[in-house]
C-alpha positions in Angstrom: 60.9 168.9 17.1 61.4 166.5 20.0 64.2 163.8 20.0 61.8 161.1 20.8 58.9 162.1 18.4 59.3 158.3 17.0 58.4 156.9 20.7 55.1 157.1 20.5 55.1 155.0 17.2 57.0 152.3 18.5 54.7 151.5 21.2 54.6 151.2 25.1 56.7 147.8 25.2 59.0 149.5 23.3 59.2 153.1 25.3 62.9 153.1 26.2 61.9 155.0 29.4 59.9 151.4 30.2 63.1 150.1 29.3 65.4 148.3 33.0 68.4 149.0 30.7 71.9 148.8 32.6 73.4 151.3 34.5 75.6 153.2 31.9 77.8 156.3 31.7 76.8 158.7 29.6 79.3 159.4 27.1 80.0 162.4 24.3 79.5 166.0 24.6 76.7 167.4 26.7 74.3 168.3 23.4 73.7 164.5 22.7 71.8 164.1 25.7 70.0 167.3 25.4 65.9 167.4 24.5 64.5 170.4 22.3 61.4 171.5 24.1 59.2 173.0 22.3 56.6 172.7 25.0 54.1 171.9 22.3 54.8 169.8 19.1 53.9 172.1 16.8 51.8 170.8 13.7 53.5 167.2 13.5 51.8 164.2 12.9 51.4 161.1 15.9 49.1 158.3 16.1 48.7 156.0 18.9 51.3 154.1 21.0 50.9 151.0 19.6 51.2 150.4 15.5 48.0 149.1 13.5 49.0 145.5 12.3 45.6 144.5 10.4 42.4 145.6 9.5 42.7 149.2 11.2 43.2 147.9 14.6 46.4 147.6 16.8 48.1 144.6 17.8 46.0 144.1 21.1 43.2 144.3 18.7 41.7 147.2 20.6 41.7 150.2 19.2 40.9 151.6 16.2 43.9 153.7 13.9 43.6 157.3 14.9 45.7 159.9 13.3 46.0 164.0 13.7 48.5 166.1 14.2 49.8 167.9 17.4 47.8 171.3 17.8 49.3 174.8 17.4 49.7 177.1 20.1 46.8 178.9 18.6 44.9 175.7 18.0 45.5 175.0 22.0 43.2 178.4 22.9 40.9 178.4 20.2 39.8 174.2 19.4 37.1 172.8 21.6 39.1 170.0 23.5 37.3 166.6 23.5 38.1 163.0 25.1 39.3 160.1 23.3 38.3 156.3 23.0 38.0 154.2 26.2 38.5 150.4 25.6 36.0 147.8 26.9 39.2 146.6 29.2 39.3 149.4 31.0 35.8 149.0 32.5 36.7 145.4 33.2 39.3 146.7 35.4 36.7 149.4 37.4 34.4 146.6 37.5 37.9 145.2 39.7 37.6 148.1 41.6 33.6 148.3 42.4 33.9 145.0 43.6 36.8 145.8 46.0 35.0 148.9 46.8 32.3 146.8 47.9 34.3 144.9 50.1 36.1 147.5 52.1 33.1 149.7 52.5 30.7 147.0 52.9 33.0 145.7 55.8 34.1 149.1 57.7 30.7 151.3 57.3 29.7 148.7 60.4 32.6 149.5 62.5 31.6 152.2 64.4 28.4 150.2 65.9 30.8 147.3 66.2 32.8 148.6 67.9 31.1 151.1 70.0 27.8 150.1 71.0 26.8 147.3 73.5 25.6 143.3 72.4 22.3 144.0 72.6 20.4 141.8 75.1 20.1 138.3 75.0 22.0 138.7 71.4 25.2 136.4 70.0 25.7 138.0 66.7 25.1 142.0 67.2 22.0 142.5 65.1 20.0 145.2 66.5 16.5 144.2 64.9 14.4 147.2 66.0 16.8 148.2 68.4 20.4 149.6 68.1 22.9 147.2 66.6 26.5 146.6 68.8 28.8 144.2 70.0 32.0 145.3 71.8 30.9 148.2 73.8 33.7 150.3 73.8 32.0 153.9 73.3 32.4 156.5 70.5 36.5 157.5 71.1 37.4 154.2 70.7 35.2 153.7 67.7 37.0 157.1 66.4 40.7 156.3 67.3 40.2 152.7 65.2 38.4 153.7 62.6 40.9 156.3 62.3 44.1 154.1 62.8 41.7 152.1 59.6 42.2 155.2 57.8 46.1 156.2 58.3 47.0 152.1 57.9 44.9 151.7 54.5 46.6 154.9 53.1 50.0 154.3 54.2 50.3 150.9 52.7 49.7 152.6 49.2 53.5 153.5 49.2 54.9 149.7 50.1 52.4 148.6 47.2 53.8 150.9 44.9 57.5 150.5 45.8 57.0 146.5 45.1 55.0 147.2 41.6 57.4 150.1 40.3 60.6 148.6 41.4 59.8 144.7 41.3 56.8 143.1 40.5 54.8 145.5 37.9 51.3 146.7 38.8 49.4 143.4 37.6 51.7 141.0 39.4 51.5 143.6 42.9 47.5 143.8 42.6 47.2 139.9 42.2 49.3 139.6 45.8 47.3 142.2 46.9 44.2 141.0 46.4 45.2 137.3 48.3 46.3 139.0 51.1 43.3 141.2 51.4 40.9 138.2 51.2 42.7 137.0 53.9 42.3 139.9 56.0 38.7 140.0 55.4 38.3 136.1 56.6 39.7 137.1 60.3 37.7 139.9 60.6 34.6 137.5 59.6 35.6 135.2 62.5 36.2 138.5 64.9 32.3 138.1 64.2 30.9 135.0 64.8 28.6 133.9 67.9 31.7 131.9 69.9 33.8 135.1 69.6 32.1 137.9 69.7 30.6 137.7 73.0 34.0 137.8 74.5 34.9 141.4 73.6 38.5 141.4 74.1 39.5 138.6 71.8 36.9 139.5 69.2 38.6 142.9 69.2 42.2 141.2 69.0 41.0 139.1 66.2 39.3 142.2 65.0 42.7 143.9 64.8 44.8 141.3 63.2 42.4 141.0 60.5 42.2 144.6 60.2 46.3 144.9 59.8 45.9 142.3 57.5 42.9 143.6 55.0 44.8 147.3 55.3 48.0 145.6 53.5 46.4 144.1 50.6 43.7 147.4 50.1 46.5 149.6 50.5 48.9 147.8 47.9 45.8 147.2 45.6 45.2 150.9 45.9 48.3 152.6 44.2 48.3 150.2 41.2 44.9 149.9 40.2 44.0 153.3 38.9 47.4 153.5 37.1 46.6 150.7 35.0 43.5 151.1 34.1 44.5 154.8 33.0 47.6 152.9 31.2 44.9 151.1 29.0 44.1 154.2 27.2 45.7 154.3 23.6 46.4 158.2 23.2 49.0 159.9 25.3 49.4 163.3 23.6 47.0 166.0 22.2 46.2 165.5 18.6 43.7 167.6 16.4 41.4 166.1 14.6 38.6 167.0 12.1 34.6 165.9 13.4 32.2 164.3 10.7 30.6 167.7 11.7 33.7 169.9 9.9 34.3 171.2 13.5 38.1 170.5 14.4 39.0 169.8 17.7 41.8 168.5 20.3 41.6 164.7 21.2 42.9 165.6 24.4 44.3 162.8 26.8 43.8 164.7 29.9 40.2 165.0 29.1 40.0 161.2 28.1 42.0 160.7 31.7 39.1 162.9 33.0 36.4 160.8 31.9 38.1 157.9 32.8 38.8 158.7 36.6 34.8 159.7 36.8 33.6 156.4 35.7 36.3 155.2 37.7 34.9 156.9 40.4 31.3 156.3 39.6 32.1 152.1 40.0 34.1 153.0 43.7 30.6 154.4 44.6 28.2 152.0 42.9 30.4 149.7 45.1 30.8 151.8 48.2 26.5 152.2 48.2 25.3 148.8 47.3 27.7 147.5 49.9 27.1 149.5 52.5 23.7 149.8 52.4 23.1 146.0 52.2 26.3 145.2 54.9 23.9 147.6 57.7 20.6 145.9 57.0 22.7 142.6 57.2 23.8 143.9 60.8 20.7 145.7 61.7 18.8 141.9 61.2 21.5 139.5 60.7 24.6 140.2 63.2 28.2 141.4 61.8 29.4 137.9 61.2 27.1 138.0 57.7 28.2 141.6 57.4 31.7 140.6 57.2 31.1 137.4 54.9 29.2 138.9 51.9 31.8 141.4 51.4 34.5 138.6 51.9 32.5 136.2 49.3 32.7 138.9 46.7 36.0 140.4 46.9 36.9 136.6 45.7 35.5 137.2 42.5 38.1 140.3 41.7 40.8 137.5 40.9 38.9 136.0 38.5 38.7 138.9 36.4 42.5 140.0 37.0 43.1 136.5 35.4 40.6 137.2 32.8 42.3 140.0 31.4 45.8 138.6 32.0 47.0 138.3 28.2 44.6 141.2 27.3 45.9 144.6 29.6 48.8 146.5 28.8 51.1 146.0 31.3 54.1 148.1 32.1 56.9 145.7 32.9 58.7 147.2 36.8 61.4 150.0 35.6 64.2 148.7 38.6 64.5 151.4 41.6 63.9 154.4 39.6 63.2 156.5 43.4 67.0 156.1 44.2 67.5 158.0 41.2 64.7 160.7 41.3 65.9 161.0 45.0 69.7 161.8 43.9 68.5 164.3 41.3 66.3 166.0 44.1 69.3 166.1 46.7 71.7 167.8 44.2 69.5 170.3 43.0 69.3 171.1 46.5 72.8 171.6 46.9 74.4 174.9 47.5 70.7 176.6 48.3 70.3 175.9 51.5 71.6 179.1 54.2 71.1 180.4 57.5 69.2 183.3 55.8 66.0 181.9 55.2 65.0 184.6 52.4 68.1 183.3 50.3 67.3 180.4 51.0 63.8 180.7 49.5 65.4 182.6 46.6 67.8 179.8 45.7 65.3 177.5 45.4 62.9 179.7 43.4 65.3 181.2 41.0 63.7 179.0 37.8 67.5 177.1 37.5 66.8 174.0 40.2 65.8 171.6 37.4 67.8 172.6 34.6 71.1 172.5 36.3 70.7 168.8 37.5 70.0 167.7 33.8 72.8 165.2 32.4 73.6 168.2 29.7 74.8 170.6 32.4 78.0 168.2 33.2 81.0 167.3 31.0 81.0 163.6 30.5 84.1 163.3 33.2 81.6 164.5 36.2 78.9 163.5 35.4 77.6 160.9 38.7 77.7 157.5 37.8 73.7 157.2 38.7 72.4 159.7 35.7 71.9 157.1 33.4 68.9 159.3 31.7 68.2 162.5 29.7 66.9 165.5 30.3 63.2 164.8 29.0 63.6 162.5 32.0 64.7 165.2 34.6 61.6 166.9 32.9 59.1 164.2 34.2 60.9 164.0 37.5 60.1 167.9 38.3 56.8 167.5 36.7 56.1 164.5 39.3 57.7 166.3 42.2 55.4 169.6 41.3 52.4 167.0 41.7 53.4 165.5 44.7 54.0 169.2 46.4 50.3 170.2 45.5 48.7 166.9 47.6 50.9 168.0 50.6 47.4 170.5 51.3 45.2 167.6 50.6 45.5 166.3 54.2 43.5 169.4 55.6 40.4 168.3 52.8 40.7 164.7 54.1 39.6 165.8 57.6 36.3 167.0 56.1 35.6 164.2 54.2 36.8 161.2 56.8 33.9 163.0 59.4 31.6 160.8 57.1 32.1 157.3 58.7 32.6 157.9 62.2 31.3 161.4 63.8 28.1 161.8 61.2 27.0 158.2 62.0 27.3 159.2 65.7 25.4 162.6 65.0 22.6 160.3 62.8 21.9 158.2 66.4 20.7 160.7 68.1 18.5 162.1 65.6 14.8 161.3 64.5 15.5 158.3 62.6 11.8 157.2 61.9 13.1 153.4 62.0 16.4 154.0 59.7 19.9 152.6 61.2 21.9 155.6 62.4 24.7 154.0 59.5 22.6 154.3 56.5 22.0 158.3 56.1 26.5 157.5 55.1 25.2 156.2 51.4 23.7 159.3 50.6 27.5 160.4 49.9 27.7 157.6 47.3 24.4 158.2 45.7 25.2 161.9 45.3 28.0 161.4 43.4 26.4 158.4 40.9 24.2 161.1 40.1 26.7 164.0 39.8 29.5 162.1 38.2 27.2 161.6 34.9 26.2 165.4 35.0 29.2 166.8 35.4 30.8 164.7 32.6 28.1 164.2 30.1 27.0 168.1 30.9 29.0 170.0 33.1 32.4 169.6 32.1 31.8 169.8 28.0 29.7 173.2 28.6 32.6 174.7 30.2 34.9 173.7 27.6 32.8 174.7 24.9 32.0 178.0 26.5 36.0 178.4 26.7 36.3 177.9 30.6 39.3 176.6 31.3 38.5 174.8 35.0 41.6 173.6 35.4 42.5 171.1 38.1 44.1 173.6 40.1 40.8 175.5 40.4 39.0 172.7 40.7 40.9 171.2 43.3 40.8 174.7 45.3 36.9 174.7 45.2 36.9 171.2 46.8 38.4 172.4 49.8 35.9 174.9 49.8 32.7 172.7 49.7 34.4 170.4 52.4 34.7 173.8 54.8 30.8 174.1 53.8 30.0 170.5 54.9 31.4 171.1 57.6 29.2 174.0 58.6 26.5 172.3 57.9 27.3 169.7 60.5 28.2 172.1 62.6 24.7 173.7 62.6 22.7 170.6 62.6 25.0 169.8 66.3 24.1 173.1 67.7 20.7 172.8 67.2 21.1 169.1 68.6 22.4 170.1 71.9 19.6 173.4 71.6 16.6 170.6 71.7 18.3 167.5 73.3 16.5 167.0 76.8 20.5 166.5 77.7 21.8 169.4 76.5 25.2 169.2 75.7 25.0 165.4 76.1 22.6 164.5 74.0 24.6 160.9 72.8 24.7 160.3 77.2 23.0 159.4 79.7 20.4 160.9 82.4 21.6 161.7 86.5 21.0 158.3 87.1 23.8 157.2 84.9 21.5 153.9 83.2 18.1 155.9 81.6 20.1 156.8 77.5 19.0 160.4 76.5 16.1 160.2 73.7 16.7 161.5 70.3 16.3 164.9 69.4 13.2 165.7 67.5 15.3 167.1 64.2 14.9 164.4 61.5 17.8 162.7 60.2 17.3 163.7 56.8 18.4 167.5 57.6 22.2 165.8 57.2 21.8 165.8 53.5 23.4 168.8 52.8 26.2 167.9 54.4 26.6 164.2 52.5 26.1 166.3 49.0 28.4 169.0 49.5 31.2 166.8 51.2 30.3 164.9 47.4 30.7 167.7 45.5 33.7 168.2 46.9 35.2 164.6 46.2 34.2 165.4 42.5 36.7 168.9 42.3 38.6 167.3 45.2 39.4 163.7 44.7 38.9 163.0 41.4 40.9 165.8 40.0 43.7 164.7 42.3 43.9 161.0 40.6 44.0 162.7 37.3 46.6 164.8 38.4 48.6 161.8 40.1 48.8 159.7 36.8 49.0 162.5 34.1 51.8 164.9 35.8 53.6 161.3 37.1 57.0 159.6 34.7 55.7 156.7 33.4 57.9 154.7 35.8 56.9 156.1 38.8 53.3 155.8 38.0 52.5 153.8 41.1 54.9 156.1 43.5 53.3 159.2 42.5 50.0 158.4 43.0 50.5 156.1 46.5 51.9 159.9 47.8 48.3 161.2 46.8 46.6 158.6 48.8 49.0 158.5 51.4 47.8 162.3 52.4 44.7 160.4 53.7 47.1 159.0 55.8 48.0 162.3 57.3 45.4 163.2 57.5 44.1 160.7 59.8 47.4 161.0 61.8 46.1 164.7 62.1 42.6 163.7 62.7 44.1 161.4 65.6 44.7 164.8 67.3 41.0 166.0 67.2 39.5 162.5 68.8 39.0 164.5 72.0 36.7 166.9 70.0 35.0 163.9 68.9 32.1 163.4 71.6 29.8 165.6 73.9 30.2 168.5 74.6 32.7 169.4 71.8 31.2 168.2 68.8 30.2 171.8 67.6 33.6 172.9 67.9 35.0 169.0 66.2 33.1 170.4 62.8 34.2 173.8 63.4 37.9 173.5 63.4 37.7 170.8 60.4 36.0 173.4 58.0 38.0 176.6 59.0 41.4 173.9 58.6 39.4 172.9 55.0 38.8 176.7 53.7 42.3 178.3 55.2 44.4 175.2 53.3 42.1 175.9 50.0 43.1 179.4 50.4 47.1 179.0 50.9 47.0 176.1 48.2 45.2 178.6 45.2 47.9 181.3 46.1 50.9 178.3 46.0 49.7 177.0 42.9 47.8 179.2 40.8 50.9 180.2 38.4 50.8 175.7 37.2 47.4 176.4 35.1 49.5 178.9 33.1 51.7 175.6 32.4 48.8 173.1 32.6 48.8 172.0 28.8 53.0 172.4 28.7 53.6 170.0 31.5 51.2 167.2 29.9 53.1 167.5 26.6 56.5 166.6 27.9 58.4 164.5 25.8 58.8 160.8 27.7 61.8 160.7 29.2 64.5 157.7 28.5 65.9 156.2 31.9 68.6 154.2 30.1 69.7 153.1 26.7 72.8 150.6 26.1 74.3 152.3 23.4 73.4 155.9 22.7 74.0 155.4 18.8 72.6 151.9 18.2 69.1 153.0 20.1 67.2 154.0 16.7 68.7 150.7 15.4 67.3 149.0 17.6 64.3 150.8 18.0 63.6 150.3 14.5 64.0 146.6 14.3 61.8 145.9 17.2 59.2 147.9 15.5 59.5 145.8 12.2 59.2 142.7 14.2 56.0 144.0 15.5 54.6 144.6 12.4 55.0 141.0 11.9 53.8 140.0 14.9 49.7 138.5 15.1 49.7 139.9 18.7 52.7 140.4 20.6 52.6 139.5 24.2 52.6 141.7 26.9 55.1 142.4 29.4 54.2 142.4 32.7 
């Protein structure tokens, strides 16, 4: 039985792993600090983390009691596995997120016509009317390299945000700061936009800039906190079994629950992501960018008020002190003694099984052991379990390049199609709508079949078949630009201009519809692709690092558009065939390498998300249950016990 079966009793503000304890010394013989694992808690009973204090509910009120019993290894191949109870809260917090969805998308899904096509004639605010919509002129690589630069800044700020919220500030108080500086962001690109500056290019694009560095800071830091906590408002954190009205018993499985979280999660980014984009390029197309910038602006205001809303309501977990110096210190000694100018021992050393376990505080006699491992082994536990998670997104850069074709090189393919009075921008939703279909099917449908059928799709393979459909996208594409330049009365240069350098070429006569597959397989893929990976960031992730983990998922959008940075010359006439080309063939090869890599963690897939938590510090080894105890008594007693934060 595990040391800390009790923690889950005692509740998340009183998880010692939560815990900014002092630095300490541990003292005694090795074994004290050691954790049984039993990688599954046989048979014993849990409830949820926080203890019932009236009427069946918890002390936030929340929840109802739910007891059960950790499953069997037997029970763990044989029970059908089901999700768990979502609180009301944590849809408050996605509705956060559609809204800031809204925002971002709303605001950069007119970039590439703002930045690359001309102010049409006689025009002070962009709008294109029945014409094409533009403002700065400065042609489709430029448009690219920004956006692009949008991309890698957005997705690098992730790791700052999560820094301050893990190490400082907690994840409530980083996405408040966040969301200020964001808002503020958005306000200079809204005045990038209006008449008196944008028909002087260079300063609108300066202004343009600055507002764009700023919005990136606050959408990056808001980023890596906000799916952690809404995840952190579900009650159950291991698998319990549980008998159905029915007589059917089954697994109440948190991963699942996690699951079915991140695909509403996801469903409200795209809900977001369509009604703002499709209204942001009719406001453009008859408006001008200056009301294309506002709207989004004007609502992104109203995500504070909800934050505030739930302030005394969301369980918040309170910053743990600079847990990454310590993670880094463990990695660093496991690595040392491996390394040699033979590479195959090299590789041998660092695959022999023993990397983890002979960095764990029971390895050393109190007299060596560093000052700096002030935690226990179930701790080490969830450091390699986070670090396994953080080596699987390293291929995750060679999917984003399929999926970030969707707002710059497809809305330049859709301009030069047979858009029967559309905006070249708009055929981009059908990516959104896709999924608010399929994210419903798949969860309500899909997913249960499989598990009732005894299919374990695990994230691995699911992940693995997301790179897949993003190399099929990116045929697609690649088809529908061949026959482009087959029927354009340019050839090759169908997005150009005639001899005479001033008559544009006319669209081909291929309607713009015939990009749907691509939109609907690059969203299947973001279903098995980049859904799975959030799971996968929070559930494999220490609680303490929560925010750090899952920043390093999104920061592989970053790399990815540092990568993509290397393709812009691909990114215009004549090359385009081969831009679509290289992006799928770089999408199916990294699938490929990443199912061989990782195929041997489904085999430990239910094992690594029934770790024991891991304590980071305690004051006293032997007056921790003392304490522990008493805390829990005066919780009991509590009406409702306020939240850390």
């Amino acid at each position: 039985m595990p040391t800390n079966i009790d923690d889950a009793a005692a509740g998340a503000k009183l998880d010692p792993s939560l815990a900014q304890g002092p630095d300490f010394r541990h003292e005694g013989p090795a074994s004290d600090h050691a954790t049984t694992l039993p990688m599954v808690y046989e048979g014993q009973p849990t409830e949820l983390p926080h203890r019932p204090t009236h009427g069946g509910k918890d002390a936030t009120g929340y929840y109802d009691t739910e007891t059960g019993e950790f499953p069997t290894e037997e029970e763990l191949h044989s029970l059908r596995r089901v999700p768990g109870h979502v609180p009301w809260k944590a849809f408050a917090l996605a509705f956060v997120e559609l809204c800031e969805r809204f925002s971002y998308y709303g605001t950069t899904v007119v970039f590439t016509n703002y930045i690359q096509q001309p102010l049409p004639k006689g025009s002070r605010t962009g709008a294109g009317h029945d014409g094409q919509s533009g403002a700065l002129n400065f042609g489709q690589r430029a448009s690219t390299g920004i956006g692009t630069f949008n991309q890698f800044w957005v997705y690098v700020m992730p790791l700052f945000g999560a820094w301050v919220a893990d190490a400082y500030l907690g994840r409530y108080k980083t996405i408040c700061w966040a969301l200020a500086i964001a808002i503020t962001g958005h306000i200079i690109l809204t005045v990038s936009a209006v008449p008196t500056v944008i028909v002087h290019p260079s300063n609108s694009l300066a202004c343009f800039v600055i507002g764009l560095i700023i919005m990136g800071v606050g959408t990056g830091a808001f980023k890596s906190n906000i799916s952690p906590l809404i995840a952190e408002q579900l009650p159950l954190t291991k698998m319990i079994t549980r008998d159905l009205p029915s007589g059917e018993r089954v697994i109440i499985d948190p991963t699942v629950t996690q699951s079915r979280v991140y695909h509403y999660f996801y469903l409200f980014i795209n809900i977001g992501a369509l009604v703002g984009q499709i209204g942001m390029v009719y406001a453009e197309k008859w408006v001008g960018f200056w009301l294309a910038f506002l709207l989004p602006t004007v609502l992104l205001c109203a995500c504070p008020l909800v934050i505030l809303w739930g302030r005394n309501r969301y369980i918040r977990t309170p910053p743990a002190g600079s847990v990454l110096g310590k993670a880094s210190h463990l990695f660093l000694l496991g690595n040392k003694g491996r390394w040699h100018f033979n590479p195959v021992t090299t590789y041998r050393h660092l695959h022999d099984g023993t990397f983890w376990e002979n960095v764990k505080p029971s390895k050393f006699d109190p007299a060596t052991r560093p000052q700096w491992m002030t935690f226990d082994d179930a701790w080490v536990d969830e450091v390699r379990r986070g670090f396994n998670a953080c080596s699987v997104f390293l291929w995750f850069p060679l999917y984003w390049l399929t999926y970030n074709q969707l707002n710059n090189n497809l809305v330049s393919q859709a301009a030069v199609m047979k858009l029967n009075g559309l905006p070249n921008d708009i055929l981009s939703n059908l990516d959104p709508f896709a999924l608010i279909i399929l994210i419903p099917i798949c969860d309500l449908l899909l997913w249960p079949w499989l598990r009732k059928m005894k299919i374990n799709f695990t994230p691995i393979k699911k992940i693995t078949w997301g790179f897949y459909t993003g190399a099929m996208a990116m045929v697609w594409a690649a088809v529908i630009q061949a026959y482009i330049y087959k029927k354009s009365e340019c050839g090759n240069n169908a997005a150009g201009f005639h001899a005479d350098g001033e008559t544009p070429c006319a669209p081909v006569d291929i309607n713009v519809w015939a990009q749907t597959g691509a939109y609907v397989l690059i969203a299947i893929s973001e279903i098995l692709a980049s859904i799975t990976g959030l799971e996968y960031a929070f559930s494999k992730a220490p609680k303490n690092m929560r925010s750090l983990v899952m920043s390093m998922f999104l920061f592989q959008s970053a790399l990815s558009a540092a990568i993509g940075e290397a393709f812009v010359s691909l990114s215009a006439d004549p090359l385009l065939v081969w831009n679509y080309g290289v992006m799928g063939v770089l999408s199916a090869i990294g699938g490929t390498i990443f199912w061989f890599q990782y195929r041997d963690l489904d085999k430990e897939e239910d094992h690594l998300n029934m770790l024991p938590d891991g304590h980071l510090g305690r004051e006293v080894d032997e007056e921790t249950p003392t304490k522990v105890l008493s805390e829990e008594k005066h919780l009991d007693q509590a009406e409702a016990p306020p939240h850390t934060g």
